[in-house]
C-alpha positions as a printed NumPy array, in Angstrom:
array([[ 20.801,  33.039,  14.235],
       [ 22.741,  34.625,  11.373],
       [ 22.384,  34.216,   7.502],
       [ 22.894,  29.756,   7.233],
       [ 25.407,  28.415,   4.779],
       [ 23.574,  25.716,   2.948],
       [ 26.086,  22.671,   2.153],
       [ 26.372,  22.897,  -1.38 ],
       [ 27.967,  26.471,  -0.791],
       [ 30.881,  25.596,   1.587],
       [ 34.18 ,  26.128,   0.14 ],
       [ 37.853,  26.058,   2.11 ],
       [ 37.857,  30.184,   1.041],
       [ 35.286,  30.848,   4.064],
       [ 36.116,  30.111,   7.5  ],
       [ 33.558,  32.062,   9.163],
       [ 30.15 ,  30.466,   8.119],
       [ 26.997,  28.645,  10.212],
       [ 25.739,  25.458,   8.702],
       [ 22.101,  24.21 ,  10.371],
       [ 22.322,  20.628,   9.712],
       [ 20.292,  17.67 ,  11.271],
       [ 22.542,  14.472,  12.372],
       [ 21.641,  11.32 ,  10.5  ],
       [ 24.561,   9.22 ,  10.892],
       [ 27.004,   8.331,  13.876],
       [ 29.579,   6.35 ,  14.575],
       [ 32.808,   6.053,  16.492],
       [ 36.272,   5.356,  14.458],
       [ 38.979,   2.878,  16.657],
       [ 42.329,   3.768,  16.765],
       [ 44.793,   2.115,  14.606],
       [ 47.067,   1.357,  17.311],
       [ 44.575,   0.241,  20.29 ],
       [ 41.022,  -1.232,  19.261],
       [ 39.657,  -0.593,  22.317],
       [ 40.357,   3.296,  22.128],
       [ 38.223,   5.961,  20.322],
       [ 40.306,   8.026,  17.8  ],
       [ 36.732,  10.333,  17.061],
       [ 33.294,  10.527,  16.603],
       [ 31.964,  10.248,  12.763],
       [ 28.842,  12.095,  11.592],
       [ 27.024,  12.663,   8.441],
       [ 24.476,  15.924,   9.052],
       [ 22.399,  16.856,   6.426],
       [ 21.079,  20.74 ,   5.753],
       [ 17.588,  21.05 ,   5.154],
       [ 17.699,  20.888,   1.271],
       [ 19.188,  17.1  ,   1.818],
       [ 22.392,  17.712,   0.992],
       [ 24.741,  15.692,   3.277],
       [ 28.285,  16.147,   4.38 ],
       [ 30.75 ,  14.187,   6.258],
       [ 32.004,  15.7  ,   9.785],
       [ 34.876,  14.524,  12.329],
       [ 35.356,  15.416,  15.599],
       [ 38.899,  14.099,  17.254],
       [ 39.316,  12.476,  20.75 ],
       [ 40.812,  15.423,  22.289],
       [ 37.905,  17.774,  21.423],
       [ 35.177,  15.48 ,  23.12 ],
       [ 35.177,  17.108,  26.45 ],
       [ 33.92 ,  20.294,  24.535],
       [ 31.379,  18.467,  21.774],
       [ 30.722,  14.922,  22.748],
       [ 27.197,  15.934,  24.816],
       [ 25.699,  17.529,  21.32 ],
       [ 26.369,  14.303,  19.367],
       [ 23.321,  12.298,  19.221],
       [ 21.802,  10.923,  15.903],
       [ 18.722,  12.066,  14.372],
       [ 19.209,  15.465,  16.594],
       [ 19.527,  18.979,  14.708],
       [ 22.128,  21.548,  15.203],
       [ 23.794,  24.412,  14.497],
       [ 27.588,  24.228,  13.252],
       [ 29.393,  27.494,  13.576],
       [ 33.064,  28.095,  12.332],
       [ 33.76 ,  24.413,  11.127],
       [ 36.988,  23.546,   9.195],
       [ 36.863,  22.599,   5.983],
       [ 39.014,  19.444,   4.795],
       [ 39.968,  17.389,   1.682],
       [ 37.988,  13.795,   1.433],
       [ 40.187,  11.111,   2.074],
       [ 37.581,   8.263,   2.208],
       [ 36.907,   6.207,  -1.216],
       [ 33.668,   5.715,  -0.025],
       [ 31.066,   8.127,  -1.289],
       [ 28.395,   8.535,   1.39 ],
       [ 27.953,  12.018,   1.38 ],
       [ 29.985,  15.135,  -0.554],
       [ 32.639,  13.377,  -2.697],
       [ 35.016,  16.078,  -2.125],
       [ 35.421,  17.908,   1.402],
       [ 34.56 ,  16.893,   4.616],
       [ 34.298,  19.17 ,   8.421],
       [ 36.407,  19.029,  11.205],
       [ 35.731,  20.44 ,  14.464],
       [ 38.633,  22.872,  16.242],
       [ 38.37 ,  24.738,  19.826],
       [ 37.269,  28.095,  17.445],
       [ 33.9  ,  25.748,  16.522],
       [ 30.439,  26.691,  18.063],
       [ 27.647,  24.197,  18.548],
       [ 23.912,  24.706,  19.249],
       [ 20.754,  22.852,  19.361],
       [ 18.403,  23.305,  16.701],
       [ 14.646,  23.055,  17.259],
       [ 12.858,  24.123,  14.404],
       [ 14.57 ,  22.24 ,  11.299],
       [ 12.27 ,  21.322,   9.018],
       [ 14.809,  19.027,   6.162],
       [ 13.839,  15.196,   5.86 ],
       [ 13.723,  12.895,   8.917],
       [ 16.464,  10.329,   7.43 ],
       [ 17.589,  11.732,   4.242],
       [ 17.165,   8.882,   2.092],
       [ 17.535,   8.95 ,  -1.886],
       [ 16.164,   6.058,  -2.789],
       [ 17.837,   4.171,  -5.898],
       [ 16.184,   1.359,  -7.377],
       [ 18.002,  -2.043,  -8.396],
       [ 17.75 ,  -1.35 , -11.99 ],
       [ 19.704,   1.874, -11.504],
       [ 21.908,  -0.509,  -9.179],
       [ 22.036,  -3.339, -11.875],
       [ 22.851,  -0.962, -14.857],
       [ 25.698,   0.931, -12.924],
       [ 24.019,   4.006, -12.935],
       [ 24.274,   4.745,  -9.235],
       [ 24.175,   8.585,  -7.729],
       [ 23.42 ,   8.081,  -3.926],
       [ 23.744,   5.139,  -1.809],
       [ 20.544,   4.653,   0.017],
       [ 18.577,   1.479,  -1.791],
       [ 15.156,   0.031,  -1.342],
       [ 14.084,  -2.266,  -4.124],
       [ 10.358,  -2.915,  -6.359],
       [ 10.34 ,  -5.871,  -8.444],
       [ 13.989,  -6.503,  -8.616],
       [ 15.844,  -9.129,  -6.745],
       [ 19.053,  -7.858,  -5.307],
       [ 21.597,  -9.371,  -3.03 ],
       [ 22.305,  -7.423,   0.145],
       [ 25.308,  -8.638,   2.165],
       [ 24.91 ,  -7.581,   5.938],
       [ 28.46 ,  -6.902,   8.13 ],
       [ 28.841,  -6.518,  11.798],
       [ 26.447,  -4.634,  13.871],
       [ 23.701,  -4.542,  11.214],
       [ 24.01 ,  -8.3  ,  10.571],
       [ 23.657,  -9.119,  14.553],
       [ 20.376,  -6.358,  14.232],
       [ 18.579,  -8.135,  11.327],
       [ 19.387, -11.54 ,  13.27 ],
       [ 17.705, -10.709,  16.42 ],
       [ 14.844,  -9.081,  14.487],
       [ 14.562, -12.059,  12.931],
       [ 14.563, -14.308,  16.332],
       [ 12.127, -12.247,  18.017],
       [  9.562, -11.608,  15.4  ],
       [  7.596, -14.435,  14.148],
       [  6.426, -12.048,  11.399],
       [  4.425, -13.898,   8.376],
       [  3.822, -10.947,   6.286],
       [  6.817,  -9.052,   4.329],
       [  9.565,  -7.154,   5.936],
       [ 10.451,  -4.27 ,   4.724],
       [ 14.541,  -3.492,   4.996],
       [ 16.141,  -0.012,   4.148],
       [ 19.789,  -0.209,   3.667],
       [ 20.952,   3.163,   4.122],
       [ 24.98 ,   4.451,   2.964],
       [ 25.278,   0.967,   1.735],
       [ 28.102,  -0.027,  -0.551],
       [ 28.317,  -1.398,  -4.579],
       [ 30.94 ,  -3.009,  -5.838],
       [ 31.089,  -4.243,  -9.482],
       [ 33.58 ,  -7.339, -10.511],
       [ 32.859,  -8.934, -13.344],
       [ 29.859,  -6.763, -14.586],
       [ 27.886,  -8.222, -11.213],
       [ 26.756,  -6.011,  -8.646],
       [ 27.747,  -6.616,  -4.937],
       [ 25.942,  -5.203,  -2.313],
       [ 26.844,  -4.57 ,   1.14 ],
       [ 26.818,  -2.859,   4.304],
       [ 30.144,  -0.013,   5.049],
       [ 31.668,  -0.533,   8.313],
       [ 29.755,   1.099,  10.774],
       [ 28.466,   3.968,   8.089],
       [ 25.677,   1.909,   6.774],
       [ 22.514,   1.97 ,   8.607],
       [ 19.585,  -0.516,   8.911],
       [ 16.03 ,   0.114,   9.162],
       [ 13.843,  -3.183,   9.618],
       [ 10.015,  -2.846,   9.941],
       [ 10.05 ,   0.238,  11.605],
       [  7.418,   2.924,  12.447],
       [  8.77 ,   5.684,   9.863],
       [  6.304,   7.42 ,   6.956],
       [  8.797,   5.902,   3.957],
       [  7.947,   2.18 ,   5.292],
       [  4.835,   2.501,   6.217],
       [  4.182,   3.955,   2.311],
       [  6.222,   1.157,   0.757],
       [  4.305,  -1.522,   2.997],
       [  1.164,  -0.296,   2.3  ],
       [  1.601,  -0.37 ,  -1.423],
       [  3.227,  -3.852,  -1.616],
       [  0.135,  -5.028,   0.624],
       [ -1.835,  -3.362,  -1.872],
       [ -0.377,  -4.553,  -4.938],
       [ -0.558,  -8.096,  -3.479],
       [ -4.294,  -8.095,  -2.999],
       [ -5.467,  -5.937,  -5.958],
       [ -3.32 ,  -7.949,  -8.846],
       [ -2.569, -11.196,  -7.118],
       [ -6.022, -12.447,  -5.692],
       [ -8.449, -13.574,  -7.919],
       [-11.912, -11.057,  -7.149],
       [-15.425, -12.909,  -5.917],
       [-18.446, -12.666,  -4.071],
       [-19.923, -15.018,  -1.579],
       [-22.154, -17.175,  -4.038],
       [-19.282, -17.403,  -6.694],
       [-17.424, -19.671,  -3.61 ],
       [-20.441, -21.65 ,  -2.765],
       [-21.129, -22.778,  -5.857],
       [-17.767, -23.889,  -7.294],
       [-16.475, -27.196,  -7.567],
       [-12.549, -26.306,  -7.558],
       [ -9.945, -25.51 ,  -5.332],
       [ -8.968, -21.875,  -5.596],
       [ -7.411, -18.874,  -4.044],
       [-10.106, -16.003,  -3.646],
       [-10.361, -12.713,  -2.411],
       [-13.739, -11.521,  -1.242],
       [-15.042,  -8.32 ,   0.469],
       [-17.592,  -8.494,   3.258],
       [-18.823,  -7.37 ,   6.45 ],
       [-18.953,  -9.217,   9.903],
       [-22.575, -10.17 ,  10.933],
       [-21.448, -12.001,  13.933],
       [-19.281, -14.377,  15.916],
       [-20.79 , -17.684,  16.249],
       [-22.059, -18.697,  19.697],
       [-22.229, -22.657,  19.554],
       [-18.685, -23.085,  18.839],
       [-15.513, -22.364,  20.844],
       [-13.531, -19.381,  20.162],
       [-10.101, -20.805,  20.795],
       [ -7.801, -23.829,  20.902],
       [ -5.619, -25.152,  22.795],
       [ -2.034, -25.811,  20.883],
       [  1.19 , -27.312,  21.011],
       [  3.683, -25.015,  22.291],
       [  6.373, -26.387,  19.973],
       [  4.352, -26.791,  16.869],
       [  1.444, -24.646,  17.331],
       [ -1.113, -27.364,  15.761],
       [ -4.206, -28.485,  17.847],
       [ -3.571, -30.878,  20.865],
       [ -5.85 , -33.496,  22.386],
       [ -6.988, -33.558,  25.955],
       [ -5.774, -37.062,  28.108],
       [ -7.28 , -37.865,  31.568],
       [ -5.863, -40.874,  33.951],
       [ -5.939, -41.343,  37.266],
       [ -2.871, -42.268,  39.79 ],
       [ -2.946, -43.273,  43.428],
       [ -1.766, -39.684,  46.09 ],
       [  1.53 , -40.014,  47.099],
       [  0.042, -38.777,  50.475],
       [ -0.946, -42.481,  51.479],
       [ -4.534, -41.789,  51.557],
       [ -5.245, -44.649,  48.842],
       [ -7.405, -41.68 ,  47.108],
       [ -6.857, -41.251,  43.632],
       [ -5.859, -38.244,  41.991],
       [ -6.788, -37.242,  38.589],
       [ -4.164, -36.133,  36.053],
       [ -4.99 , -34.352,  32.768],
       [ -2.485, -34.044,  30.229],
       [ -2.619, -33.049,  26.625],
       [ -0.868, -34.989,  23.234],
       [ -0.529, -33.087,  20.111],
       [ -2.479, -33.934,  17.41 ],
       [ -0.218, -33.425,  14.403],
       [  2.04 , -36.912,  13.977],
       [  5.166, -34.921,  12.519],
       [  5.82 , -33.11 ,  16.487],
       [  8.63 , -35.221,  18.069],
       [  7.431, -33.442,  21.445],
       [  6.818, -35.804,  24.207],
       [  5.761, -33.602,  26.856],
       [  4.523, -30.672,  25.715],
       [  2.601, -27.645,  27.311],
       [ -0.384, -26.022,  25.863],
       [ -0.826, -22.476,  24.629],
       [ -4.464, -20.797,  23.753],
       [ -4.972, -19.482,  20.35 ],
       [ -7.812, -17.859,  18.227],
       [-10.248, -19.928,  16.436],
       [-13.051, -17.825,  15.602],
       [-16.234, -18.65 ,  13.746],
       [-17.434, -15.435,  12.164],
       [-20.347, -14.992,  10.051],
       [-19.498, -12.613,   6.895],
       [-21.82 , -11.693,   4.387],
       [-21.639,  -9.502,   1.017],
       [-24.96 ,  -8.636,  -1.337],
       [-24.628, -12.153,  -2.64 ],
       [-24.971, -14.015,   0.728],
       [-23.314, -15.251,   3.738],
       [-20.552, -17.439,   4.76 ],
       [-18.752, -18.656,   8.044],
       [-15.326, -18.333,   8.025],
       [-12.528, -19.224,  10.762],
       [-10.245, -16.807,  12.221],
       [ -7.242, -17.972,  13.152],
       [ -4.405, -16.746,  15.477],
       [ -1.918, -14.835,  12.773],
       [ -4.784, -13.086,  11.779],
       [ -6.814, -12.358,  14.482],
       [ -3.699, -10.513,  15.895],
       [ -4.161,  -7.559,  13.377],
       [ -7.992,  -6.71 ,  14.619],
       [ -7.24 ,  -7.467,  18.728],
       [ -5.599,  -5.595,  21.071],
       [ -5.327,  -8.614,  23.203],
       [ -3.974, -12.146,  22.558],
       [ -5.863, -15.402,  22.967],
       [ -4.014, -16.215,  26.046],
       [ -4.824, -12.672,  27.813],
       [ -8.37 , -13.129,  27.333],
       [ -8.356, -17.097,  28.026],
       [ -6.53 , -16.196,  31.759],
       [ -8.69 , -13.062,  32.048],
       [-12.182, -15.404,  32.072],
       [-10.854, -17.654,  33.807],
       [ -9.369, -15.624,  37.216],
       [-12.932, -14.155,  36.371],
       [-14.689, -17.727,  36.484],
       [-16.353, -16.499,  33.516],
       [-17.715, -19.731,  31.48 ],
       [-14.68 , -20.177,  28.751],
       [-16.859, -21.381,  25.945],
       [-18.921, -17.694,  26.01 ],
       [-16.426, -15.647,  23.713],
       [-14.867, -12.484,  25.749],
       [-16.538,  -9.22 ,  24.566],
       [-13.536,  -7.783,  23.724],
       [-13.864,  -9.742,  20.629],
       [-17.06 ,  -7.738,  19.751],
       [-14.81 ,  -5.186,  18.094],
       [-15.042,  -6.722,  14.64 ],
       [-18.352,  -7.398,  14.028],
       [-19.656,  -4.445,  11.756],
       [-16.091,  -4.433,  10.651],
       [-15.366,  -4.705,   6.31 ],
       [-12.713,  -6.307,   5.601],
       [-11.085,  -7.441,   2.718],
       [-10.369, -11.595,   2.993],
       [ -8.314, -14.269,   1.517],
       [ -9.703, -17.836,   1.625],
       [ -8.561, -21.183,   0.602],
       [-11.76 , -23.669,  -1.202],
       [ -9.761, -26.573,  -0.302],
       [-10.056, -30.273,  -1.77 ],
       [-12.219, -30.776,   1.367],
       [-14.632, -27.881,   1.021],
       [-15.099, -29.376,  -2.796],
       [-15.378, -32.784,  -1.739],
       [-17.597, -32.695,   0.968],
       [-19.595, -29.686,  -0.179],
       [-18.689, -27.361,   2.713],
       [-19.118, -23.795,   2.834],
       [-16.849, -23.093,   5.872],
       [-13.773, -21.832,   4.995],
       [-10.366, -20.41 ,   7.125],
       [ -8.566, -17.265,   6.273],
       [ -5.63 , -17.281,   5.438],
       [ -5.736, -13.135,   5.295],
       [ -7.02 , -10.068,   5.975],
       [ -6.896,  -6.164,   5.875],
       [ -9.141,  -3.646,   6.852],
       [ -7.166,  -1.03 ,   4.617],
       [ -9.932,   0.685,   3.109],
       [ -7.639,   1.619,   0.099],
       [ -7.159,  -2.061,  -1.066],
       [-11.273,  -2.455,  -0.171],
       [-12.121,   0.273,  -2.157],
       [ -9.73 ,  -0.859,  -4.647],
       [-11.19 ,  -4.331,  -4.327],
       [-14.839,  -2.885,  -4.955],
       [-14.621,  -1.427,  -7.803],
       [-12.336,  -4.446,  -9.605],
       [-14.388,  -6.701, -12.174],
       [-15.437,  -9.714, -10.448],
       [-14.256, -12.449, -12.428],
       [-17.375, -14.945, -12.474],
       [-16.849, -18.751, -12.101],
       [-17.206, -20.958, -14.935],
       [-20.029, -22.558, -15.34 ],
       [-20.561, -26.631, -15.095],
       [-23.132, -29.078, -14.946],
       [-23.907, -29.413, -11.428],
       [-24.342, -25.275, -12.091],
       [-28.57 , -24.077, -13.14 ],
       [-26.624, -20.78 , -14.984],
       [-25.679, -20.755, -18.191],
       [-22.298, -19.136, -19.269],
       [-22.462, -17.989, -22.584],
       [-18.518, -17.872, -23.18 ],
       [-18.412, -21.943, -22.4  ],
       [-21.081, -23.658, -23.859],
       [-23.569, -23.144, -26.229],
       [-26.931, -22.157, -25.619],
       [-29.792, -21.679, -27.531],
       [-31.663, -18.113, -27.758],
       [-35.23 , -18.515, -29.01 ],
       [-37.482, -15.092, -30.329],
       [-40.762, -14.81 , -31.604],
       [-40.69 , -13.621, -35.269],
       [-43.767, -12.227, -36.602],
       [-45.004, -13.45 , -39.984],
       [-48.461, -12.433, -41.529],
       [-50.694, -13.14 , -38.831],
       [-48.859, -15.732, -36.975],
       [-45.865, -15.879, -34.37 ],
       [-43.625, -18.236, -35.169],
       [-40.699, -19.108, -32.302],
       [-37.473, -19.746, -34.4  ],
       [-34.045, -21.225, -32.747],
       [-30.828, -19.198, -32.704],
       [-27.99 , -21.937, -32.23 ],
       [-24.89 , -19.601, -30.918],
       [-22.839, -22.492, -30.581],
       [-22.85 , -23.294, -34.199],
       [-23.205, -19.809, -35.405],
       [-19.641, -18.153, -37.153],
       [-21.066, -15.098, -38.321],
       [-23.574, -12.385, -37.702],
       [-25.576, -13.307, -41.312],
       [-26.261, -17.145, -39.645],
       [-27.577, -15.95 , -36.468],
       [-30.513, -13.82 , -38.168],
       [-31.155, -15.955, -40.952],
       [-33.506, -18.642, -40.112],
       [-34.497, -21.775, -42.638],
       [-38.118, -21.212, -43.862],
       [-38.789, -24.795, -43.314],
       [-38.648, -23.781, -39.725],
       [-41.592, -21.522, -39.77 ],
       [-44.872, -23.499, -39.024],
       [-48.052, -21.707, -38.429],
       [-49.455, -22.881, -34.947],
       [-52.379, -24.576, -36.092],
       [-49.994, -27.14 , -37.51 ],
       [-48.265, -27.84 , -34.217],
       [-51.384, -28.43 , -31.979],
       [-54.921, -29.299, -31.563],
       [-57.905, -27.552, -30.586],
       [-59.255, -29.538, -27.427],
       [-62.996, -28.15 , -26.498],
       [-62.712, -29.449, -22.837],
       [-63.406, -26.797, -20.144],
       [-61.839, -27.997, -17.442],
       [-58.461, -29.833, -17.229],
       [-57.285, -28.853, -13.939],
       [-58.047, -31.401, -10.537],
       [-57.118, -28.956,  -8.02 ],
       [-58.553, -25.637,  -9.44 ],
       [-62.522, -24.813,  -9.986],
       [-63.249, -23.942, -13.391],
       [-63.384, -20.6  , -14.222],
       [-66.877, -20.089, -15.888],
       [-67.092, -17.759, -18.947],
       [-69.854, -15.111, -19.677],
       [-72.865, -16.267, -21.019],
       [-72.249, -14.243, -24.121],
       [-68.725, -15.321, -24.493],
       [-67.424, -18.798, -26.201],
       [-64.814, -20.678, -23.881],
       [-61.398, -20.341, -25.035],
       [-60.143, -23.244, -26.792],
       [-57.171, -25.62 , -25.037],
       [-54.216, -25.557, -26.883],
       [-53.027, -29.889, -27.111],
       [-49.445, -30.092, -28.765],
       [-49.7  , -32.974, -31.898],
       [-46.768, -35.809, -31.484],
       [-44.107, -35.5  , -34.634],
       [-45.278, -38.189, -37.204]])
């Protein structure tokens, strides 16, 4: 191909020049006269340095173009013509635009190697202090209102309908539009110009997902081990890190919910004469959901994870529940699959599938609950409420501080930060060692805690008595000395006069 015009270089002086541009935007424009006709086909290609540029191609041409147009495709414009901007709306080069004539070439383009999208991202600061350069937003710590038009608002709702989705969503507003009336940014989508990405599989997402996730865990979650949860005696949020041992073989590994509420449901049998006329009874099993707030009379049943997994770090082990929303993110399979799988099989249901072997050996990073009930009833079993495998945030995790539990009285350690404590060290005097008391509760200064009160200092002869019995001990045999050596004399403490 010959020498490539980048977009920054284009001026209405050339009319001879090749641009290599990649398609990120399409739309059609209506005519003004009949909605229902096309007037011509929008695009916004971009050249490989990100520069974009906005490109028309009328009705009458399509016979010769239309089969090249295809969004995120790449392809070489030759012999374009070069127009004033008539649109107030700055989503690419604020001051020419391309049309396409019969003297225009196009050609694919297979090796362009520019940005996927061509997003600039802005964040809402910028957006807030009306600082804006390019049009393509995704936000941090900033609230910002996004108002969505037409097709984009229809997308987000059916996203939103089909995606029972618990964890954030990431939206990129591409070519959206600001507008600023009374000092207060308004945010919405262009016509058809704007574009809407919502959870999907692209590299900018996935990096922005990854790092909220991260941020969540590694700044939100408070750090502990296993025997910091057993041993408090308050509700709290916790993150710990640990490895699964094992799924738990006494106890089922699914339950059967409502299918309108998704809470547990309880299992009714009765019994109802055949309709055949055979006076033989039939037995009927229905099911009732358990939680009182489901309005649901009849309701059908749906199987979902419940898995008891034992988890251990180098401070213990603990059993904690897996539920369904979780569960998802380590399975390939959902509880249903595996609950109609066994049973076309006739494989006993309560025996968990061994698909569900997967995860143990697995280290994960988990959120638990220590609810009112775990503290009130002393229980060690806990459900997450998350988990990641990430080993970014687990590494991350790792080497965070632990933040230790405080201690209290139903606690044997000592916490030195809330209560005082009592440090006791042998000081020698002369020939005798005399324990003294360092009070750090009481203590203000570093002069108090090495200064002890002579009155303190007793010699040991003054605390006890010499007792000249042997043996003292019911269980043990005495231990004879040498014939040339005196026993040792029995310490005896004296009582305080």
């Amino acid at each position: 191909m010959e020498d490539i015009t980048p977009v920054k270089e284009i001026d209405s002086i050339k009319d001879d020049f090749t641009i290599k541009v990649r398609i990120i935007r399409l739309w059609t424009q209506k005519s003004k006269f009949d909605a229902n006709d096309t007037y011509s086909i929008e695009t916004i290609p971009m050249d490989e340095e990100g520069r974009k540029i906005h490109a028309s191609c009328l009705k009458k041409w399509f016979p010769k173009f239309q089969r090249y147009f295809k969004e995120d495709t790449s392809l070489y414009i030759r012999k374009p013509n070069v127009a004033p901007k008539t649109s107030n709306f700055n989503f690419a080069d604020p001051d020419r635009k391309l049309t396409l004539n019969p003297d225009t070439t196009l050609k694919e383009c297979e090796n362009f190697s520019g940005s996927a999208h061509g997003f600039a991202f802005v964040d809402f600061n910028t957006i807030l202090s009306n600082n804006i350069v390019e049009s393509n937003y995704i936000g941090w710590d900033t609230k910002l209102k996004v108002t969505l038009w037409g097709h984009n608002a229809y997308y987000m709702h059916d996203f939103l309908a089909n995606n029972n989705i618990i964890a954030p969503i990431v939206v990129i507003v591409q070519f959206v539009k600001v507008k600023f009336i009374n000092g207060r940014p308004f945010t919405s989508t262009y016509f058809d110009v704007s574009r809407l990405f919502v959870n999907n599989d692209i590299d900018e997402i996935t990096i922005y997902k990854n790092k909220l996730v991260s941020k969540k865990w590694t700044t939100t979650f408070i750090r502990w081990n296993q025997d910091d949860c057993i041993k408090t005696r308050h509700e709290k949020t916790v993150v710990i890190v640990g490895t699964v041992k094992g799924i738990r073989q006494n106890i089922c590994w699914y339950y059967l919910a409502c299918s309108n509420c998704k809470k547990s449901t309880k299992q009714k049998e009765s019994s109802t004469d055949k309709v055949d006329g055979s006076r033989e009874v039939a037995e009927i099993v229905t099911y009732e959901c358990a939680n009182p707030k489901c309005k649901n009379i009849k309701i059908s049943v749906i199987p979902k994870f419940k898995i008891s997994l034992r988890v251990h770090d180098n401070t213990g082990t603990l059993t904690l529940t897996l539920f369904d929303q979780e569960a998802k993110k380590l399975f390939k399979y959902t509880a249903k699959e595996l609950y109609d799988k066994n049973k076309k099989l006739g494989i006993n249901l309560d025996l968990y599938p061994m698909e569900l072997k997967v995860v143990v050996d697995k280290k994960l990073a988990i959120k638990i609950d220590i609810s009112s009930y775990n503290v009130t009833n002393k229980s060690n079993i806990y459900g997450i409420s998350r988990l990641t495998d990430n080993e970014d945030i687990i590494d991350e995790l790792e080497t965070k501080n632990i933040i230790p539990q405080r201690a209290n009285s139903d606690s044997f350690m000592i916490g030195s930060s809330d209560i005082g404590y009592q440090e006791t060290k042998v000081v020698k005097t002369g020939d005798n060692l005399t324990p003294c008391v360092r009070d750090n509760s009481t203590a203000t200064s570093p002069t108090k805690l090495i200064s002890t009160p002579t009155e303190l200092k007793r010699n040991l002869a003054t605390c006890i008595d010499l007792d000249e019995i042997d043996n003292l001990s019911t269980s043990k045999s005495a231990r004879l000395s040498p014939p040339d050596e005196q026993p040792m004399p029995l310490l005896v403490p004296k009582k305080e006069k």
